[in-house]
N, CA, C and O atoms as a Tinker XYZ file with bonds, in Angstrom:
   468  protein
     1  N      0.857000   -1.176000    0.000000    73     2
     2  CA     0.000000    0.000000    0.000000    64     1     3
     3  C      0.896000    1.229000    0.000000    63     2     4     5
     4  O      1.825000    1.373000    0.795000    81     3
     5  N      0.604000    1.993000   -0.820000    73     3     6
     6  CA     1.069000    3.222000   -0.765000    64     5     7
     7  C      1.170000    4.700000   -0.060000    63     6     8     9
     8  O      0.546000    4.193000    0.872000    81     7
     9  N      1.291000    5.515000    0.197000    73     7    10
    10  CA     0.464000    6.543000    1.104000    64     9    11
    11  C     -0.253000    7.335000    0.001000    63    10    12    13
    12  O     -1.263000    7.984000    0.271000    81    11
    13  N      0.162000    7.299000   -1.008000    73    11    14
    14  CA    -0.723000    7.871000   -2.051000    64    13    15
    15  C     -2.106000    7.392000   -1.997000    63    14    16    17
    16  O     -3.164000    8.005000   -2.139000    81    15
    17  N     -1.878000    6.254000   -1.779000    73    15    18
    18  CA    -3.477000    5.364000   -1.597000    64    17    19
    19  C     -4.064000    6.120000   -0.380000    63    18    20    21
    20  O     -4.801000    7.105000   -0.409000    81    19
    21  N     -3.608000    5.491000    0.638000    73    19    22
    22  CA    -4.201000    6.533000    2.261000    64    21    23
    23  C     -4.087000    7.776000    1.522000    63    22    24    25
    24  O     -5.223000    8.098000    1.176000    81    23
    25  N     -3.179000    8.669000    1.102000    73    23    26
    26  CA    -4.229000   10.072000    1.269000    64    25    27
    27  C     -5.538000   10.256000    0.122000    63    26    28    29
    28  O     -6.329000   11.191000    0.246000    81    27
    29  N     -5.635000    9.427000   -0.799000    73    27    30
    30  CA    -6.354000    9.535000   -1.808000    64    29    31
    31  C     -7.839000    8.789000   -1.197000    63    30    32    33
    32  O     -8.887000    9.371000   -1.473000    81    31
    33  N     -7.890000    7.810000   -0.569000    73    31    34
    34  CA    -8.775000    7.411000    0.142000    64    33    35
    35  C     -9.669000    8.442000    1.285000    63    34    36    37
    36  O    -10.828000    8.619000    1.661000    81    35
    37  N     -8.233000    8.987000    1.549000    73    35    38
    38  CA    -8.956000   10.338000    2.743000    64    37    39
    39  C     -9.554000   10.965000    2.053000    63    38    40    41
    40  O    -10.755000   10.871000    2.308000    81    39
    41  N     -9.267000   11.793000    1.015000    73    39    42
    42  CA    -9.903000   12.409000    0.010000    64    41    43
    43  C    -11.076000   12.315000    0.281000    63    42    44    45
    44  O    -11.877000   12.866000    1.037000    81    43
    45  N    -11.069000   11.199000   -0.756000    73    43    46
    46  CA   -12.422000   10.511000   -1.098000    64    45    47
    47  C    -13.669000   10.163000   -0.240000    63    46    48    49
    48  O    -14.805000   10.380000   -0.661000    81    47
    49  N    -13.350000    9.459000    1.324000    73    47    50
    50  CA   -13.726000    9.405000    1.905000    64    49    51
    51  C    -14.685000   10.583000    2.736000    63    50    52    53
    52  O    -15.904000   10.683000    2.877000    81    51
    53  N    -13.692000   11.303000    3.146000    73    51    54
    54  CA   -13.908000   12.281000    4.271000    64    53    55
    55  C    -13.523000   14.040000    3.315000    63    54    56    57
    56  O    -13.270000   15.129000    3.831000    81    55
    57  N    -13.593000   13.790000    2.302000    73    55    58
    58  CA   -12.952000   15.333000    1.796000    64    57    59
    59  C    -11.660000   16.084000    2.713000    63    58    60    61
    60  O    -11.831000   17.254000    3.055000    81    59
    61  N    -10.662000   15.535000    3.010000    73    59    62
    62  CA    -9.768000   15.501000    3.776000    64    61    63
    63  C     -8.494000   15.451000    2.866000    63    62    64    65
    64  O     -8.250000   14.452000    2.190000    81    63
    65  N     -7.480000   16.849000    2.868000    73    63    66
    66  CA    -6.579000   16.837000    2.171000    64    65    67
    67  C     -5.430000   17.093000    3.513000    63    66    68    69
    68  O     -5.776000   17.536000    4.608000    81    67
    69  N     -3.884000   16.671000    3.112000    73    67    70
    70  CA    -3.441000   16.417000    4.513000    64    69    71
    71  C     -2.370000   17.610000    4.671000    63    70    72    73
    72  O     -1.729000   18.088000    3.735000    81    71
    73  N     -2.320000   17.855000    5.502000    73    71    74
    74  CA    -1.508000   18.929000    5.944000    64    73    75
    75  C      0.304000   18.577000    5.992000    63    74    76    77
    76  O      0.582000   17.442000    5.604000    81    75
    77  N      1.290000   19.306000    6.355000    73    75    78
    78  CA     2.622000   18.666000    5.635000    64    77    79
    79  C      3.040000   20.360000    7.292000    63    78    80    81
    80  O      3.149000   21.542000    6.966000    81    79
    81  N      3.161000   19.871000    8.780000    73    79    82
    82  CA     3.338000   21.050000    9.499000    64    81    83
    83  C      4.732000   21.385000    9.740000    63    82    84    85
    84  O      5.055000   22.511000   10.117000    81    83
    85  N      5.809000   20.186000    9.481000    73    83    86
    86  CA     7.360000   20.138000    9.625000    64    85    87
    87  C      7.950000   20.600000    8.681000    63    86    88    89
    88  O      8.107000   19.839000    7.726000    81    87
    89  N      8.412000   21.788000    8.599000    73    87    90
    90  CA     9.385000   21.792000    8.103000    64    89    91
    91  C     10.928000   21.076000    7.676000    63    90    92    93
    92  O     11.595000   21.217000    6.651000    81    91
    93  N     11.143000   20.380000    8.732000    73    91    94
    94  CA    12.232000   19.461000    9.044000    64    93    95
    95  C     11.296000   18.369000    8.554000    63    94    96    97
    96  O     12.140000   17.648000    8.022000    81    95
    97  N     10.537000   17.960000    8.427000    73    95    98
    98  CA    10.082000   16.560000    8.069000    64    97    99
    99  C      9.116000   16.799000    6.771000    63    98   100   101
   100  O      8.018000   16.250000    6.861000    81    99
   101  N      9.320000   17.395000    5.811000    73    99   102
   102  CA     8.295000   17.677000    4.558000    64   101   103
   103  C      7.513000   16.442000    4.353000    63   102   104   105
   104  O      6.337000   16.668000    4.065000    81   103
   105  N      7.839000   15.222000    4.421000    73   103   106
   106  CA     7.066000   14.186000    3.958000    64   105   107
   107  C      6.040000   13.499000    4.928000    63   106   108   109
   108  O      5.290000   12.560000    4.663000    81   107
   109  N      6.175000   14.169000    6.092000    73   107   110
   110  CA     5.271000   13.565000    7.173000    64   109   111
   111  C      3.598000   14.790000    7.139000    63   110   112   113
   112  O      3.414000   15.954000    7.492000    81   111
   113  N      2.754000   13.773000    6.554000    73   111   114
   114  CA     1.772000   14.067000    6.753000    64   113   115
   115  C      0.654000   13.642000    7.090000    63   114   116   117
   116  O      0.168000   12.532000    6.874000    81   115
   117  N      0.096000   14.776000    7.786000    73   115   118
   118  CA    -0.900000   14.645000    9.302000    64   117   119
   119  C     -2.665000   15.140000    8.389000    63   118   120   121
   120  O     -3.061000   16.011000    7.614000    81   119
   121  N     -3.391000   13.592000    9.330000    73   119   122
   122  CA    -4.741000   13.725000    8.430000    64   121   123
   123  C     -5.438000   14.419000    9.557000    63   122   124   125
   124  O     -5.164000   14.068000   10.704000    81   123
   125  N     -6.398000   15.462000    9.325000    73   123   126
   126  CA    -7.283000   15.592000   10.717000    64   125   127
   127  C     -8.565000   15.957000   10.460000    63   126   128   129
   128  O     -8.998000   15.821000    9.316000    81   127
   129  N     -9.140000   16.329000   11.188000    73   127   130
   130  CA   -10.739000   16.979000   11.316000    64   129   131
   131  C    -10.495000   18.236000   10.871000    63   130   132   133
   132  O     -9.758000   19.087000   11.369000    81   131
   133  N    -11.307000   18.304000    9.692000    73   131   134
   134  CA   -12.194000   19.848000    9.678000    64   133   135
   135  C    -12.690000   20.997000   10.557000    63   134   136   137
   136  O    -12.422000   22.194000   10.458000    81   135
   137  N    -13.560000   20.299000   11.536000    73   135   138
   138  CA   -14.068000   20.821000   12.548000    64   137   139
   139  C    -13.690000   21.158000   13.517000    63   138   140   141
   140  O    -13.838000   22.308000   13.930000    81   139
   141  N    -12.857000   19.861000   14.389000    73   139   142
   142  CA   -12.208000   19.705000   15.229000    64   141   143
   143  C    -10.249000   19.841000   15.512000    63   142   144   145
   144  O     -9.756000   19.955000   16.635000    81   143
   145  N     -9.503000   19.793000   14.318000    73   143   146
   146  CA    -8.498000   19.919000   14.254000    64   145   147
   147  C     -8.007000   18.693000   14.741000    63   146   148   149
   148  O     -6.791000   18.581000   14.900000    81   147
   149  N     -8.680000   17.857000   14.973000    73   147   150
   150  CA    -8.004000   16.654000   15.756000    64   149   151
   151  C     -7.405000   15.449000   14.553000    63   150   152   153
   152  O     -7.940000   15.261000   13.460000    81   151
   153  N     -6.468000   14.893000   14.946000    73   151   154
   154  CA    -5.513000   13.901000   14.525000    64   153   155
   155  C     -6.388000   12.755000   13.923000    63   154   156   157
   156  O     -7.234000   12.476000   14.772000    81   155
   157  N     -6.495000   12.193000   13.123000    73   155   158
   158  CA    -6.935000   10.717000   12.913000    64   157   159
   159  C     -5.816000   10.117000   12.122000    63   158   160   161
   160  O     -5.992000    8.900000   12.181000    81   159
   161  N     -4.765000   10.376000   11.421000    73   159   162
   162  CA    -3.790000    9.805000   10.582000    64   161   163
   163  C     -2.914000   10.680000   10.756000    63   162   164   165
   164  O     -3.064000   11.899000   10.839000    81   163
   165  N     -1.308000    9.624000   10.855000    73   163   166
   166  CA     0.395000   10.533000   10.611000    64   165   167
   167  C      1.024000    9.425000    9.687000    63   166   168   169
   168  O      1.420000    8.302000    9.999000    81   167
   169  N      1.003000   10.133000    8.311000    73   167   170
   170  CA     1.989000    9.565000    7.691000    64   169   171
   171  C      3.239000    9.733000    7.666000    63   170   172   173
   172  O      3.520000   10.798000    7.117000    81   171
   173  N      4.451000    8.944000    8.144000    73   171   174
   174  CA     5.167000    8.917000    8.197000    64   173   175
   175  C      6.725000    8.241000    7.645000    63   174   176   177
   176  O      6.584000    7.031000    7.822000    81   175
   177  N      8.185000    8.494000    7.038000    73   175   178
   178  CA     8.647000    7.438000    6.694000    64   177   179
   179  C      9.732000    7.649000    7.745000    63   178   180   181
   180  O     10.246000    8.757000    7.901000    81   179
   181  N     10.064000    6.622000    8.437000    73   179   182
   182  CA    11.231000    6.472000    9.385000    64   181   183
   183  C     11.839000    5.028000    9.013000    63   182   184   185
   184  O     11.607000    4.139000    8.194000    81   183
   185  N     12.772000    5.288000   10.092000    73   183   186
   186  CA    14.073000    4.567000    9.640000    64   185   187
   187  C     14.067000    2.954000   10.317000    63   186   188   189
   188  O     14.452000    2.797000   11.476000    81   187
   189  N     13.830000    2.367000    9.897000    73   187   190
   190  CA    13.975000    0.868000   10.529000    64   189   191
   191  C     14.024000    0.319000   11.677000    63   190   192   193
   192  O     13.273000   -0.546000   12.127000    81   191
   193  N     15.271000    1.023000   12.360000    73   191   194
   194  CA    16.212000    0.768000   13.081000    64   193   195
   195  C     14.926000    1.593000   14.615000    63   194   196   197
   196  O     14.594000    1.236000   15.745000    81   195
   197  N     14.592000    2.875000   13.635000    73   195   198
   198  CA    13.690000    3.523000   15.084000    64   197   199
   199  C     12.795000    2.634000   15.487000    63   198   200   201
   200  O     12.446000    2.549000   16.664000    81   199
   201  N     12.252000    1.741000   14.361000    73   199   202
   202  CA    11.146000    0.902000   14.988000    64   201   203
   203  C     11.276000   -0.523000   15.634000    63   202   204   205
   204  O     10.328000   -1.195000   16.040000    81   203
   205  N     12.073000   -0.735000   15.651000    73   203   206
   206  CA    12.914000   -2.312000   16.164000    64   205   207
   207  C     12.793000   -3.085000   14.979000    63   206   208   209
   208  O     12.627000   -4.259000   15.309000    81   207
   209  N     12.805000   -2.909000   13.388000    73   207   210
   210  CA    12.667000   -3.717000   12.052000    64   209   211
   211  C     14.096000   -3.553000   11.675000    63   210   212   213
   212  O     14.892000   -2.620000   11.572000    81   211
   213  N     14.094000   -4.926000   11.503000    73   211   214
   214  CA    15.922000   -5.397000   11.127000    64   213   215
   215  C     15.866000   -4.569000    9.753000    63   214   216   217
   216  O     14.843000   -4.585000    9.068000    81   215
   217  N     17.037000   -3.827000    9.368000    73   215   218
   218  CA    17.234000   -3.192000    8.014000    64   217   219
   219  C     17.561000   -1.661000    8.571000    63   218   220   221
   220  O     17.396000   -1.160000    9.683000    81   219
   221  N     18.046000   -1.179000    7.446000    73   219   222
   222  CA    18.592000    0.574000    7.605000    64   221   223
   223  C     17.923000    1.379000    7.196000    63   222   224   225
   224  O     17.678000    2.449000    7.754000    81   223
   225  N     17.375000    0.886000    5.805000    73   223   226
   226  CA    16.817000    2.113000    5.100000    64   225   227
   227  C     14.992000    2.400000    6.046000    63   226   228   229
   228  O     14.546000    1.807000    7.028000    81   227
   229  N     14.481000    3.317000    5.364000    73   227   230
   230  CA    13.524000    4.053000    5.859000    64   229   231
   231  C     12.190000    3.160000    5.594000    63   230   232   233
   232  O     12.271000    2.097000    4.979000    81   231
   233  N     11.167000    3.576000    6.013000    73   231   234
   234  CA     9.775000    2.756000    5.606000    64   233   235
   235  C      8.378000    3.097000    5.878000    63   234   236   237
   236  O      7.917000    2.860000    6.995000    81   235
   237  N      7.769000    3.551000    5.100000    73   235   238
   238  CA     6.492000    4.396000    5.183000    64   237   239
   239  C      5.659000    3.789000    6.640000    63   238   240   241
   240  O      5.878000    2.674000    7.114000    81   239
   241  N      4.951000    4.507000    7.047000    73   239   242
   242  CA     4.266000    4.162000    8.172000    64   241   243
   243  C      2.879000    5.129000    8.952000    63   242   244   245
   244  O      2.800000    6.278000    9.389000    81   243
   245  N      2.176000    4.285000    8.870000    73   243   246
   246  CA     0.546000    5.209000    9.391000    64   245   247
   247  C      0.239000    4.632000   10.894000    63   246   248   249
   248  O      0.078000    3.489000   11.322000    81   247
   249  N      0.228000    6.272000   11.669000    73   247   250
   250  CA    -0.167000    5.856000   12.567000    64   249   251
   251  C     -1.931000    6.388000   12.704000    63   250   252   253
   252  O     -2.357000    7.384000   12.119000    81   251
   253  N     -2.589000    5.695000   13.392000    73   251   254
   254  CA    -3.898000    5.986000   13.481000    64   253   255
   255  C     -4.276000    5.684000   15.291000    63   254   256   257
   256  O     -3.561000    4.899000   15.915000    81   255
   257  N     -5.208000    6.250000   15.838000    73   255   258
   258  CA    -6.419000    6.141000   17.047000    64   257   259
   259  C     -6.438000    4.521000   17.097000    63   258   260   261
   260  O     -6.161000    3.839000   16.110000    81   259
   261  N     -6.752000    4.049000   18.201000    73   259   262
   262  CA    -6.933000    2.380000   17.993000    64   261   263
   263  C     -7.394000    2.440000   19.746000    63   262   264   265
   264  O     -6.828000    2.898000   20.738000    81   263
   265  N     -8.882000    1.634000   19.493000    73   263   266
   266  CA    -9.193000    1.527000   21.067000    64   265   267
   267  C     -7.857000    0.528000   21.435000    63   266   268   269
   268  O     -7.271000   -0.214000   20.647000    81   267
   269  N     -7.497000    0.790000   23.186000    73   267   270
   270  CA    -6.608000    0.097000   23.693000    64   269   271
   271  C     -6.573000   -1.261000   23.480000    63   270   272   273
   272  O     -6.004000   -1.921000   22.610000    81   271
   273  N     -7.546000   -1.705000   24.779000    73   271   274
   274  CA    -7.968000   -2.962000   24.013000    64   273   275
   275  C     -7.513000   -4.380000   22.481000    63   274   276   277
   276  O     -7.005000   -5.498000   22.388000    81   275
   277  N     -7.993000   -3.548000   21.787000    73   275   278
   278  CA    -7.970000   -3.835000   20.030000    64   277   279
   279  C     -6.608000   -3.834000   20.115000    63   278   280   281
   280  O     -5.996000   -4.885000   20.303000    81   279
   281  N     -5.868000   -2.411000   19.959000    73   279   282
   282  CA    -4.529000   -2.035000   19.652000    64   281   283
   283  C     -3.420000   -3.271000   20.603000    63   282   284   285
   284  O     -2.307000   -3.519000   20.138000    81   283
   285  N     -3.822000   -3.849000   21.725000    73   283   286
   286  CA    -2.884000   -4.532000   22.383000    64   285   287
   287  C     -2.513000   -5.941000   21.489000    63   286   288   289
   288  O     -1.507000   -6.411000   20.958000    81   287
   289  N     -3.611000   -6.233000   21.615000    73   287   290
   290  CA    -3.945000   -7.208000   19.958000    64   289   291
   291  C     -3.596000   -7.005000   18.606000    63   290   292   293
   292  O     -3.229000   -7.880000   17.821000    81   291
   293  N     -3.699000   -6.099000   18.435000    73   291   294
   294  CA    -2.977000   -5.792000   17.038000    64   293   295
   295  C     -1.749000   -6.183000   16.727000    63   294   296   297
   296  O     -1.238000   -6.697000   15.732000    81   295
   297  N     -1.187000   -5.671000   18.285000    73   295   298
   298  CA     0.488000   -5.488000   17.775000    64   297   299
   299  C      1.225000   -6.845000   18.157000    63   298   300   301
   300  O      2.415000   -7.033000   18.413000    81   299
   301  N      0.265000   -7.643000   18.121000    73   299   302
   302  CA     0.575000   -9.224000   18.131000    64   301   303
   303  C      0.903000   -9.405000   16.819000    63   302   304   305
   304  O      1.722000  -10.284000   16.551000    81   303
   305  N      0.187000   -8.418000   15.515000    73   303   306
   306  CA     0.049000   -9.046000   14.224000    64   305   307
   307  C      1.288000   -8.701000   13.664000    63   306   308   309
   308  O      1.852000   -7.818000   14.310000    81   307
   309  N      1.995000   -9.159000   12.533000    73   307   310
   310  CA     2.917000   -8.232000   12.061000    64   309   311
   311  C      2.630000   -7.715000   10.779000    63   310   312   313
   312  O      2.379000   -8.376000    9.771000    81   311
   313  N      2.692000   -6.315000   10.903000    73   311   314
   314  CA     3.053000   -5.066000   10.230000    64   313   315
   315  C      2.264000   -4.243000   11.142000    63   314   316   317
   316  O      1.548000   -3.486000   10.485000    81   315
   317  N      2.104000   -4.083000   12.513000    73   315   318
   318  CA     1.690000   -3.255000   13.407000    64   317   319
   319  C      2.423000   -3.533000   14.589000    63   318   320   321
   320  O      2.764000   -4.552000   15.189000    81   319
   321  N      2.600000   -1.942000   14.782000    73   319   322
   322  CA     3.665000   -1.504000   15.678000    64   321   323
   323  C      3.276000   -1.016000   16.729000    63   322   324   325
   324  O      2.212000   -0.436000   16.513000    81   323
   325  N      3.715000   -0.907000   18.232000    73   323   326
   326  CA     2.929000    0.605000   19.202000    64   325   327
   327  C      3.678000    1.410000   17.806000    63   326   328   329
   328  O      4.535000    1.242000   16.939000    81   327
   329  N      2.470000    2.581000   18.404000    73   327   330
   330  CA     2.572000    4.066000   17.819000    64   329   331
   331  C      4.313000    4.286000   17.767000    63   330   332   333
   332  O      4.994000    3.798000   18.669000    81   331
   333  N      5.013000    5.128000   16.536000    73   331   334
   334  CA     6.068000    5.947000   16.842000    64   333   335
   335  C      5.542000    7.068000   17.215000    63   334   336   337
   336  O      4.537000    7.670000   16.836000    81   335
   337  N      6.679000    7.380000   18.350000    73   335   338
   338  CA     6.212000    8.983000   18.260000    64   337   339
   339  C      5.016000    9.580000   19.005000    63   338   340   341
   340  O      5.087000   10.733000   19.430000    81   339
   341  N      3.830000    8.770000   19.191000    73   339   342
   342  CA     2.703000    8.683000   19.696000    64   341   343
   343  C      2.395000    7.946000   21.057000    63   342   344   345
   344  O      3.213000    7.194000   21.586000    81   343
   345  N      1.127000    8.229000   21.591000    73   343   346
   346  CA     0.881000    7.543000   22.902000    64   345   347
   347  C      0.556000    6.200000   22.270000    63   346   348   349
   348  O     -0.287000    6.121000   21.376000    81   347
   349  N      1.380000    4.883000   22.838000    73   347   350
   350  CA     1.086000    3.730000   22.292000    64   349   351
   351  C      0.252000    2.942000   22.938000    63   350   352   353
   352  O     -0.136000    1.855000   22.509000    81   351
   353  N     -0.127000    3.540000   24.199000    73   351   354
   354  CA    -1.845000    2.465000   24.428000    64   353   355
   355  C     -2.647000    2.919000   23.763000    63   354   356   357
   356  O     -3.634000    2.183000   23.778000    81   355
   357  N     -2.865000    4.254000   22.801000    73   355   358
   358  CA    -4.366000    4.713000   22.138000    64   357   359
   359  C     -3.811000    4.507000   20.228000    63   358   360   361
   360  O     -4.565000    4.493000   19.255000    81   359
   361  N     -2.816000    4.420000   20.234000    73   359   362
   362  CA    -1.925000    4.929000   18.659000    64   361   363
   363  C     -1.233000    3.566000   18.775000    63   362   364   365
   364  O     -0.739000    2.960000   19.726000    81   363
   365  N     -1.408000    3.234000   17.149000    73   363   366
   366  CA    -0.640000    2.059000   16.647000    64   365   367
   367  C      0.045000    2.441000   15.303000    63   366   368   369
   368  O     -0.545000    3.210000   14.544000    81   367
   369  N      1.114000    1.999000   15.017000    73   367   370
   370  CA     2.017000    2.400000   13.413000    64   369   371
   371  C      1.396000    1.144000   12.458000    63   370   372   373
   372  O      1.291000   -0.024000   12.832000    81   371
   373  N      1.083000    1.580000   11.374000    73   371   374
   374  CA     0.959000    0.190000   10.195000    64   373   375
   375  C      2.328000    0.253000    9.556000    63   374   376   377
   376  O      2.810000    1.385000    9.512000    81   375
   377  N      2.846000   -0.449000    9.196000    73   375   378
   378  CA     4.026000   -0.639000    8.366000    64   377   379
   379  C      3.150000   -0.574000    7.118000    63   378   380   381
   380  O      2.056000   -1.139000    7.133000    81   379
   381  N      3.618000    0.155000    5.925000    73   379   382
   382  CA     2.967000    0.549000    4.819000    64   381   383
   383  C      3.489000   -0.883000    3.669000    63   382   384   385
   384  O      3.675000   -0.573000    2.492000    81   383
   385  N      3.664000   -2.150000    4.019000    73   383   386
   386  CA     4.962000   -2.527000    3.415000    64   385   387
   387  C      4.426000   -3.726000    2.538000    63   386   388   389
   388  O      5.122000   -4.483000    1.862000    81   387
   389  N      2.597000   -3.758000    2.726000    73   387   390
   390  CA     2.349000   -4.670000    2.148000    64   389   391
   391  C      1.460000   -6.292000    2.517000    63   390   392   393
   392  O      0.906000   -7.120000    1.794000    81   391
   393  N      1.705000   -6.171000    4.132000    73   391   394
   394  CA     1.636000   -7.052000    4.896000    64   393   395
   395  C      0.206000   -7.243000    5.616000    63   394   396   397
   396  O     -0.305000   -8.269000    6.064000    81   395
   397  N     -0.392000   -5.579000    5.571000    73   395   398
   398  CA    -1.675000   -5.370000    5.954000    64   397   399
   399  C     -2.298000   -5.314000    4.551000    63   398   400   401
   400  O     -1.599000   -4.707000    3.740000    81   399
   401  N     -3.621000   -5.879000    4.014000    73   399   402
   402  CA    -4.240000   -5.423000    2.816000    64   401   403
   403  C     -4.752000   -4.028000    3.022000    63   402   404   405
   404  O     -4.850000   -3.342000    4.040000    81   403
   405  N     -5.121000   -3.753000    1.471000    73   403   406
   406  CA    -5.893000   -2.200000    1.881000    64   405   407
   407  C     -7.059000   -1.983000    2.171000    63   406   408   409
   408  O     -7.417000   -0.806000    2.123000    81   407
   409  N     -7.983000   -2.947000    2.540000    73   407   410
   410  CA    -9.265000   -2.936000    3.480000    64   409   411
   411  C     -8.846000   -3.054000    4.966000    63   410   412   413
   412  O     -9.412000   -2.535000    5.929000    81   411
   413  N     -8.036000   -3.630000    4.965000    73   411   414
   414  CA    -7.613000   -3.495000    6.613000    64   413   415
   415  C     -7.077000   -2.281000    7.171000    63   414   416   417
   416  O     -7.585000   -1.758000    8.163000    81   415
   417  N     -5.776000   -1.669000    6.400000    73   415   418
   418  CA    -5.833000   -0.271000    6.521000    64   417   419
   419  C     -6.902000    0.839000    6.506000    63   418   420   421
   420  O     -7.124000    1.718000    7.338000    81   419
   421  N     -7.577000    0.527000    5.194000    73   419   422
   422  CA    -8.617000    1.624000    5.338000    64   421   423
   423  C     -9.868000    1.079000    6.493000    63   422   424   425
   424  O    -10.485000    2.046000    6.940000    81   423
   425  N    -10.183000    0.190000    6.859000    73   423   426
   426  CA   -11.238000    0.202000    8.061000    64   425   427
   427  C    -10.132000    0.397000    9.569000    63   426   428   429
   428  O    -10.887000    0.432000   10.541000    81   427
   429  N     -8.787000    0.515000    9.987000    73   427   430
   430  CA    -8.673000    1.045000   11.043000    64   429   431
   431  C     -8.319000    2.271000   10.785000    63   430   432   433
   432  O     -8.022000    2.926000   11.784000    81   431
   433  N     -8.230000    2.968000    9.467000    73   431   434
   434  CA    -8.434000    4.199000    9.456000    64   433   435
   435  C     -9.905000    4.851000    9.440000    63   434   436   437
   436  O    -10.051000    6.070000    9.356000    81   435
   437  N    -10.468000    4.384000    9.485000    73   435   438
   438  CA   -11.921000    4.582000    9.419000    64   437   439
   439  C    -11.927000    4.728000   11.192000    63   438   440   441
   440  O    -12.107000    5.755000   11.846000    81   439
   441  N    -11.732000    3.691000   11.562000    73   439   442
   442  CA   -11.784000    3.914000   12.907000    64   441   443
   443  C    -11.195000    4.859000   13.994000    63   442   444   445
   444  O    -11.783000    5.203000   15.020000    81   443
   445  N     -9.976000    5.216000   13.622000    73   443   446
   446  CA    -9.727000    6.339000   14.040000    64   445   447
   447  C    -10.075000    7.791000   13.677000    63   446   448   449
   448  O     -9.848000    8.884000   14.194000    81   447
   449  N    -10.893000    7.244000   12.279000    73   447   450
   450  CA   -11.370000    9.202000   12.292000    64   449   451
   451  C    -13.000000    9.141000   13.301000    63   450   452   453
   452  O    -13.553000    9.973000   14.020000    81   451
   453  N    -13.230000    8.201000   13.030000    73   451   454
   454  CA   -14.314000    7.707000   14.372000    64   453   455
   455  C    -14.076000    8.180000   15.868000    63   454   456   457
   456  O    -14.690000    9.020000   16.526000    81   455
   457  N    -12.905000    7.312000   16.228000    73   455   458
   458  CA   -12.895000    7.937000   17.271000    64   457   459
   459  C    -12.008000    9.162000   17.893000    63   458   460   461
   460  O    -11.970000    9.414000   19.098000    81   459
   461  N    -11.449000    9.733000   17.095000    73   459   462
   462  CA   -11.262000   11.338000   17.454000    64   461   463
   463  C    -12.670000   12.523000   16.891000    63   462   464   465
   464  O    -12.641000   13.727000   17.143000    81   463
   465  N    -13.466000   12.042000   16.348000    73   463   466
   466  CA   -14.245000   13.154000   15.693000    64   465   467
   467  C    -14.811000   14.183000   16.956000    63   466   468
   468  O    -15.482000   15.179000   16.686000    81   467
């Protein structure tokens, strides 16, 4: 899966185009509410090594909202991470890498624009 896909899905979905707030990080971009300003998606590409994944180079990554619960479970699966960067009992990372299909991505992204709205 691509992030082109996630932001094109946001689009589509939610009329949601994504914001880009780092300067230092141009490629990290943050999905949120209209209304609310609140977070539901961080696209991100980091480096391997930050996430405990054997390898050097870098690797796309979405973090999204995830009831606790769910999220503890998740990160049993692999290509889900605790959150980088994020509170990791509420935030989980997808590894963009292939491993999750793109209905699975897009319904826990669904879910996190759910539950921040």
């Amino acid at each position: 899966m691509s992030r082109e896909a996630v932001l094109n899905y946001a689009k589509r979905k939610y009329d949601i185009d994504p914001d880009y707030p780092w300067a230092k990080f141009p490629k990290y971009a943050v999905l949120r509410h209209k209304k609310n300003n609140k977070w539901f998606g961080l696209l991100m590409d980091v480096d391997k090594e930050k996430l405990n994944i054997e390898g050097e180079e870098a690797v796309e990554v979405l973090n999204v909202k995830c009831d606790p619960g769910l999220a503890s479970i998740l990160r049993e699966d692999s290509g889900i991470l605790p959150a980088y960067h994020m509170n990791k009992e509420h935030w989980i990372s997808i590894v963009l890498d292939g491993t999750l299909s793109k209905d699975e991505i897009f319904q826990l992204l669904d879910t996190s624009y759910h539950l921040t709205k």
